[in-house]
C-alpha positions in Angstrom: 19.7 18.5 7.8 22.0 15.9 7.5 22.4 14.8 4.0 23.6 11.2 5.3 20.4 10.4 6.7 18.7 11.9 3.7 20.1 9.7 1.6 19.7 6.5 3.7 16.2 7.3 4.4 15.3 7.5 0.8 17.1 4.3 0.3 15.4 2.6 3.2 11.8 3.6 2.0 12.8 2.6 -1.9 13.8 -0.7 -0.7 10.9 -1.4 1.6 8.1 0.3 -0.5 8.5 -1.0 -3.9 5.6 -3.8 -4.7 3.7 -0.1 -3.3 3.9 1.5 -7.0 2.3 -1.7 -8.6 -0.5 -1.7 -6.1 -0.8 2.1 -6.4 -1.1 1.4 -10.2 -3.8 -0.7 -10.1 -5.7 1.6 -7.8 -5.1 4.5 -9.9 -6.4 2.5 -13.1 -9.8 0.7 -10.9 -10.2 4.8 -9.9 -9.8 5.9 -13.8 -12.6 8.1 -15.2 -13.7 9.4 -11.0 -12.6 12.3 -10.5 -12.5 11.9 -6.7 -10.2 8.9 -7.1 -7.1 10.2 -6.9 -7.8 12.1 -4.0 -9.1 9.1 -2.2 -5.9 7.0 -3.0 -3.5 9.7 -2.0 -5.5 10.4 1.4 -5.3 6.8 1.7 -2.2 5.7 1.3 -0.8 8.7 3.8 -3.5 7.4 5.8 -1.5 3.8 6.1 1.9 4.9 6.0 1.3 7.9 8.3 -0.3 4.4 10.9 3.1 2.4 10.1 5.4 5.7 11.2 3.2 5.6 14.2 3.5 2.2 15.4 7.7 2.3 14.4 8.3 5.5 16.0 6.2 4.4 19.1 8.0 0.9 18.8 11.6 3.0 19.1 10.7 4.8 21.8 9.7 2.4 24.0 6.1 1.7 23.3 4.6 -1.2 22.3 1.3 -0.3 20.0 1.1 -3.4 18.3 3.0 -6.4 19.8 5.1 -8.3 17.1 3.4 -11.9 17.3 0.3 -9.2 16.2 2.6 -8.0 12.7 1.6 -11.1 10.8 -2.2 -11.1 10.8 -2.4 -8.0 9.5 -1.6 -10.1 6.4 -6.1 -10.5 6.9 -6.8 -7.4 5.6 -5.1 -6.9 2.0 -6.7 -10.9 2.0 -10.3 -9.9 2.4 -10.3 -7.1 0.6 -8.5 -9.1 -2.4 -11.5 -11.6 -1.8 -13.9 -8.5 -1.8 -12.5 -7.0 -5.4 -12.8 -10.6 -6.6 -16.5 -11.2 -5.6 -16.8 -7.4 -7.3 -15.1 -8.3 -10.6 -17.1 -11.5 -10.6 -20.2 -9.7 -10.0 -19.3 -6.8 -12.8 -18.7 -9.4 -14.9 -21.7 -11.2 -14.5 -23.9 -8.0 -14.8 -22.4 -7.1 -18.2 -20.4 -9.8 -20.1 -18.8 -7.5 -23.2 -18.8 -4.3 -21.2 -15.0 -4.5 -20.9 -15.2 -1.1 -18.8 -14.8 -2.7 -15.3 -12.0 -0.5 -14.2 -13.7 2.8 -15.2 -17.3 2.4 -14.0 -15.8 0.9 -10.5 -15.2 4.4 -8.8 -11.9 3.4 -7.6 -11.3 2.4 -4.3 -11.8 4.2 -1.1 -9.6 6.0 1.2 -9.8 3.5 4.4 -9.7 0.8 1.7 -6.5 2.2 0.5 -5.0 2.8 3.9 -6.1 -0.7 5.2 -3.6 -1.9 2.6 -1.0 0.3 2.9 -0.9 -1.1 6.1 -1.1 -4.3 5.9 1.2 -3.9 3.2 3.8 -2.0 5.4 3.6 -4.4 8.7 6.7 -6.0 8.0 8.1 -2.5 7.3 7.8 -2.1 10.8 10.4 -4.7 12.3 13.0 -2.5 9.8 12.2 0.7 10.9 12.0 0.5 14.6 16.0 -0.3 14.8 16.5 2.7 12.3 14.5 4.5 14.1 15.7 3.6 17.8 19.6 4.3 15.9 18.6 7.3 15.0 17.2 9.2 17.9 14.6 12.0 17.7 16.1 14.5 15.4 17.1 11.6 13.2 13.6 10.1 13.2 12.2 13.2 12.0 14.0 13.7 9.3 13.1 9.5 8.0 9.4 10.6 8.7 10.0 14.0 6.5 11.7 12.3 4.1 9.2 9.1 4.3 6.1 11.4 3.5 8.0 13.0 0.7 9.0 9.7 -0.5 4.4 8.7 -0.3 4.0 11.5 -2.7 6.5 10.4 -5.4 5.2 7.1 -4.9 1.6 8.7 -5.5 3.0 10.5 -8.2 4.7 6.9 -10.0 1.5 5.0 -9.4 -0.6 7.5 -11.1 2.1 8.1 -14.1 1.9 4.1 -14.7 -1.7 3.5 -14.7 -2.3 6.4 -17.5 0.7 5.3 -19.6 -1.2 4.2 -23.0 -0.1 0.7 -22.6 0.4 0.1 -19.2 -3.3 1.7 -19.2 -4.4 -0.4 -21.7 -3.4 -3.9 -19.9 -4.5 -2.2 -16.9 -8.1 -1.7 -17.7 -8.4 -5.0 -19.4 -6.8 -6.9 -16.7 -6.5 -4.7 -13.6 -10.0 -5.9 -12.2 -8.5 -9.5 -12.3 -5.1 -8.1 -11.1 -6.1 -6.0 -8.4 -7.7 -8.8 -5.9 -5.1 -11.7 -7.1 -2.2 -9.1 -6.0 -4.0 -8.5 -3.2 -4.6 -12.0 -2.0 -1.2 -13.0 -2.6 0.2 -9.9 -0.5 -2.0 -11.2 2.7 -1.2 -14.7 2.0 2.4 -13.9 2.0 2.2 -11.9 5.1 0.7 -15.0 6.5 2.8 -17.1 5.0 6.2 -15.6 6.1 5.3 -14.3 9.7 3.9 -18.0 10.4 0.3 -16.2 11.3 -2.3 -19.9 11.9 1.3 -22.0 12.3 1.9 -21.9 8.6 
């Protein structure tokens, strides 16, 4: 295995995937106290990046899955379900005023739920990895996919380490349910924003 391509491919995801640990974060803190949480968020997010690696590697080779004037409504998904979580924390709210325990009685979220927004989240991803990909050829492909999938886990791994961090687990479970759907929203808008999804 080429240690080159290693290395590039670990840079490539690092740079592309990085607003993932804070998202991954705020999961892991809505999912604290479930014990099926983590599982759902890890399933989920290979979920979505395992559909992004899909639609890039198709993309390089020729395929058109998704066609690119397509990329910037995905920015619709991490939108509603930002509107969802805020309906839910609004709700939640409303149902018990000095609860305080949003976050832990919430379940966390669930697998599709985390995959739609990996995806979503990764769209733009896409238009950087087909060239890469395309460059690369087959063999080199594979090994950005290996080291891609590695790369989800560590992610997993940072986003879990975060959100149970005293502190950080602290802010998060006083603020996450407000966090969660305004990061959210902002994400889709931007992906809305900057693709020029509705002429904007």
């Amino acid at each position: 295995m080429n240690l080159g391509i290693v290395g590039q491919a670990a840079g490539l995801f690092a740079v592309t995937n990085i607003d993932d640990i804070l998202i991954l974060s705020l999961f892991f803190a809505q999912g604290a106290g479930d014990r099926g949480s983590t599982r759902r968020i890890v399933l989920g997010q290979y979920l979505g990046f395992l559909a992004i690696l899909a639609v890039a590697a198709a993309a390089a080779l020729g395929a058109t899955f998704l066609p690119e004037a397509v990329i910037p409504y995905l920015g619709l998904l991490p939108l509603a379900l930002g509107l969802k979580a805020a309906r839910q924390a609004w709700t939640d709210r409303k149902d018990s005023e000095d609860d305080g325990d949003e976050l832990e009685g919430a379940g966390g979220p669930g697998a599709l739920a985390v995959a739609a927004v990996t995806f979503a989240n990764g769209g733009d991803n896409i238009g950087v990895y087909v060239p890469v990909f395309a460059g690369a050829g087959i063999s080199g492909m594979s090994v950005y996919a290996v080291v891609f999938l590695v790369l989800v886990g560590v992610w997993c791994f940072a986003g879990k380490f975060f959100a149970t961090r005293p502190v950080i687990a602290k802010a998060l479970s006083r603020w996450g349910h407000i966090l969660l759907p305004l990061v959210l929203i902002a994400i889709g808008l931007l992906i809305l924003v900057e693709g020029g999804a509705f002429g904007l």
